[in-house]
C-alpha positions as CSV (number, residue, x, y, z in Angstrom):
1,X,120.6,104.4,186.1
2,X,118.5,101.6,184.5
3,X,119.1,97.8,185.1
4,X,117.4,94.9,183.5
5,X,116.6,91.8,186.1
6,X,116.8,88.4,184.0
7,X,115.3,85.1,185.3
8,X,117.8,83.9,187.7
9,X,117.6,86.0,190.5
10,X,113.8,85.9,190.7
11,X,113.8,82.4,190.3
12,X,116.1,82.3,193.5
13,X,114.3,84.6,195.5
14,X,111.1,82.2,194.8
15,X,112.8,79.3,195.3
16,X,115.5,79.0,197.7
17,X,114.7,77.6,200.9
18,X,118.2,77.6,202.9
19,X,117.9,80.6,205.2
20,X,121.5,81.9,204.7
21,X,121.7,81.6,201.0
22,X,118.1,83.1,200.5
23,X,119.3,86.0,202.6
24,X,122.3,86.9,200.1
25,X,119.7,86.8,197.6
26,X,117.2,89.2,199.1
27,X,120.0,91.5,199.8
28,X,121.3,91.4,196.5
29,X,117.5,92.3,195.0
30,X,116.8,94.5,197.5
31,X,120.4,96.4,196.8
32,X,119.0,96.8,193.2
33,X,115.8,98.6,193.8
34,X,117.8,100.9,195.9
35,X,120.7,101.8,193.3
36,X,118.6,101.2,189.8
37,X,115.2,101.8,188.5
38,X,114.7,98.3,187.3
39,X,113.2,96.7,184.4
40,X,112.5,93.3,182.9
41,X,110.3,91.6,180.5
42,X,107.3,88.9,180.4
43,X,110.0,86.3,178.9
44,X,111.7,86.6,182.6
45,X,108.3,86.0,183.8
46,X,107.5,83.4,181.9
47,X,110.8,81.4,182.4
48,X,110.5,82.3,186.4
49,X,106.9,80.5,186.1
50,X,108.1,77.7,184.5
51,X,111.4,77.1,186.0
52,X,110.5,77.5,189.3
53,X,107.8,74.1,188.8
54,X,109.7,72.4,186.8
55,X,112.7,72.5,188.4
56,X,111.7,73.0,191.9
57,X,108.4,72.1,192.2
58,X,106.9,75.1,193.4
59,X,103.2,75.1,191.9
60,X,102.3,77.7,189.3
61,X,100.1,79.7,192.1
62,X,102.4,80.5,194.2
63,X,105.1,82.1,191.7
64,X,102.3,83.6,190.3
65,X,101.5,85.0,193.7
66,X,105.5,85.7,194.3
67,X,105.1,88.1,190.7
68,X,102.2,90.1,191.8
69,X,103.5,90.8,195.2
70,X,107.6,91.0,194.8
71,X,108.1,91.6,191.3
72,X,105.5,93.9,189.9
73,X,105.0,96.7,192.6
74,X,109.1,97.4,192.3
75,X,110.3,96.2,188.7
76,X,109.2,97.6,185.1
77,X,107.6,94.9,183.2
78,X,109.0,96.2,179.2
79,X,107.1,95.3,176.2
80,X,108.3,93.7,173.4
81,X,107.4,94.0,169.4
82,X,108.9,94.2,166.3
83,X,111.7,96.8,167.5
84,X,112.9,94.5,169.8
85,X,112.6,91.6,167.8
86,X,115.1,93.9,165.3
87,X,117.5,93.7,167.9
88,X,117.4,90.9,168.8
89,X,118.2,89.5,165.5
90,X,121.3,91.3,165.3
91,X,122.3,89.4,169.1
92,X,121.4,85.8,168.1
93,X,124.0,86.4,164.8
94,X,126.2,86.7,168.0
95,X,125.4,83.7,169.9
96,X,122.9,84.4,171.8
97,X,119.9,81.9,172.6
98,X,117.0,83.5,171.4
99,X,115.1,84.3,174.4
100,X,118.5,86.4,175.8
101,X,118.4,87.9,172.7
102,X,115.0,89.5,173.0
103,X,115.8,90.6,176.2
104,X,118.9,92.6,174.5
105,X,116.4,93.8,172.0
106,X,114.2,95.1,175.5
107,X,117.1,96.6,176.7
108,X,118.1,98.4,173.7
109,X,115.2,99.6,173.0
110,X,114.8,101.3,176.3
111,X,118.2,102.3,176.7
112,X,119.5,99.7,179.3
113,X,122.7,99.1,179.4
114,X,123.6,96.6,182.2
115,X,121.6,93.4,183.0
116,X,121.1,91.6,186.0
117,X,122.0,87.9,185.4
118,X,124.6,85.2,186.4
119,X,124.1,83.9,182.8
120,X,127.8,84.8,181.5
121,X,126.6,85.2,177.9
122,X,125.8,88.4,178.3
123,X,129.0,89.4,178.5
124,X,129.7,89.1,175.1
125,X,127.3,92.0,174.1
126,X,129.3,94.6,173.4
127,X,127.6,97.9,175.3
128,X,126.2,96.0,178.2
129,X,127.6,95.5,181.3
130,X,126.6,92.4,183.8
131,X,126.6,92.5,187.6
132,X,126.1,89.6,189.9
133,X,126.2,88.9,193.7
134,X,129.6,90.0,194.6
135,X,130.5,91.6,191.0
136,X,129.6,95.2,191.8
């Protein structure tokens, strides 16, 4: 089965510092590579990048570094184009922000149905199903 990581978990495992809590996190990613072939997107990239300076300071070379060796070798990286962008029309007329929308529209279009995410508006998407530490 497929499964689409969005940012928050990668911006955890990047970020988190606290031993114990970082632990729960590693598990939880590492539990996904065993059950699901996994997928995401350069918009979860991108929002990993950013996020993780912005918010917790961490510079741009080391997340960058973090991609190349933690993300990359174990998660699809999905293109997106006008198909997706199709989609994702059709999930911002739903409420969706517009950058979870495209990653509906990456999902679709690839034929994932459950996402990855603590972000609860995913939940409304009718056809996708979200797991999060301790949901499964």
């Amino acid at each position: 089965m497929k499964a689409f990581i969005d940012a928050p978990l990668l911006i955890y495992l990047n970020t988190v510092e606290s031993r114990e809590l970082r632990s729960s996190y590693e598990n939880f990613y590492l539990d996904i590579l065993v059950k699901y072939r996994a997928y995401t997107d350069i918009l979860v990239l991108d929002e990993l990048i950013y996020v993780s300076r912005r918010k917790y300071g961490v510079p741009y070379e080391l997340s960058i570094e973090f991609v190349r060796s933690v993300v990359l070798p174990y998660v699809t990286l999905l293109s997106i184009g006008e198909e997706e962008y199709s989609y994702a029309v059709e999930a911002i007329k739903m409420g969706l922000r517009p950058s979870d929308a495209i990653h509906i529209g990456a999902m679709r279009s690839n034929g994932i149905k459950l996402i990855v995410s603590e972000d609860e508006d995913f939940d409304k998407v009718e056809g996708v199903k979200r797991i999060w530490i301790g949901s499964e």
